[in-house]
C-alpha positions as CSV (number, residue, x, y, z in Angstrom):
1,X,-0.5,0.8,-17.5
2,X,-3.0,3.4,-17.3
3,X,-3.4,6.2,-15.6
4,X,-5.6,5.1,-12.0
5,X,-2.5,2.3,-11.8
6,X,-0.1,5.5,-12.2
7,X,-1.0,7.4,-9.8
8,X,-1.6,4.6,-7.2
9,X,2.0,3.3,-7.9
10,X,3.2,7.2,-7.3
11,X,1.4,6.8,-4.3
12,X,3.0,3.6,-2.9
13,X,6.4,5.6,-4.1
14,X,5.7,8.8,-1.5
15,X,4.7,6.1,1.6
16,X,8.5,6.1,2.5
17,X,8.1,10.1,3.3
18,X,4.9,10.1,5.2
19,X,4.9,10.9,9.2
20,X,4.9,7.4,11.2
21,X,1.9,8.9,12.9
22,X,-0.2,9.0,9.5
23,X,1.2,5.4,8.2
24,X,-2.0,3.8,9.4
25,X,-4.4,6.0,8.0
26,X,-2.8,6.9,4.4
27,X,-2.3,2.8,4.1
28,X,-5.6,2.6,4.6
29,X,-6.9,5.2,1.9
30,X,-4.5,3.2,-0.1
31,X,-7.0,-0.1,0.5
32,X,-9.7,2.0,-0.5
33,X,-8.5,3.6,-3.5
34,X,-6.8,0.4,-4.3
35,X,-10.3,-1.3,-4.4
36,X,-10.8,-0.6,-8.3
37,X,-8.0,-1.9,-9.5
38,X,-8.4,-5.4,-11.0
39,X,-6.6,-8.1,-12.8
40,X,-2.8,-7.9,-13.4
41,X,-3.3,-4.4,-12.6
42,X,-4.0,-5.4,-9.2
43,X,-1.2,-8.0,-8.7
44,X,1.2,-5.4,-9.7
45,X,-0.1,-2.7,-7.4
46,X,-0.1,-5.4,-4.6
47,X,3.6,-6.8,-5.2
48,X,4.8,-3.2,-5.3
49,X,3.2,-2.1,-2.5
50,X,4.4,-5.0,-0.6
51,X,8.2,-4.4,-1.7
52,X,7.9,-1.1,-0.6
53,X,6.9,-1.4,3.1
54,X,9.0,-4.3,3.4
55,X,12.4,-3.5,1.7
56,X,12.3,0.7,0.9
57,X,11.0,1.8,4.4
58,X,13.3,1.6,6.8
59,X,13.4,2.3,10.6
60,X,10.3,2.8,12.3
61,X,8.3,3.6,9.3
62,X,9.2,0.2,8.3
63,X,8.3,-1.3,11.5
64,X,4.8,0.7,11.8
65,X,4.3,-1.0,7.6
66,X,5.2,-4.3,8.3
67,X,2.7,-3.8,11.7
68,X,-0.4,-2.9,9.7
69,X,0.3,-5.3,7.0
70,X,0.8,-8.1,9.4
71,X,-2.0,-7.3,11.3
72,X,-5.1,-7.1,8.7
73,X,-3.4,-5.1,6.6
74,X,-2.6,-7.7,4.0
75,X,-6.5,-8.7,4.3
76,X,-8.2,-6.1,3.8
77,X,-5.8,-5.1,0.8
78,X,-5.8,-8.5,-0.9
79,X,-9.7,-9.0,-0.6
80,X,-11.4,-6.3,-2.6
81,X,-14.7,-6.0,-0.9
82,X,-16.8,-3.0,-1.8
């Protein structure tokens, strides 16, 4: 793993602590950042990411996750348009 990968798995790590009014927006500077991020490097990002907002968050963090992925979240993360 290198560094970039690092510091966007740290990332996925804090989105348990962030405000349920700021889900939306930090998951979505997580899309963009996440953009670079090719390869197996990629798929592990993704699965991560995907275990956290569906099995670590809890309450209505979880639920506000689970929204955004469900609704174009997953999209926009698993199609890395630029």
């Amino acid at each position: 793993m290198d560094e970039q990968l690092t510091y966007l798995l740290a990332f996925v790590d804090c989105l348990p602590w962030v405000l349920i009014d700021a889900m939306e927006f930090w998951l979505e500077q997580f899309v963009v950042a996440a953009r670079s991020v090719q390869g197996s490097r990629r798929d592990i990002l993704i699965r991560t990411l995907w275990d956290c907002l569906s099995g670590e968050m809890g309450g209505e963090a979880g639920f506000k996750a689970v929204e955004w992925w469900v609704n174009g979240g997953k999209t926009r993360i698993l199609t890395p348009k630029l």
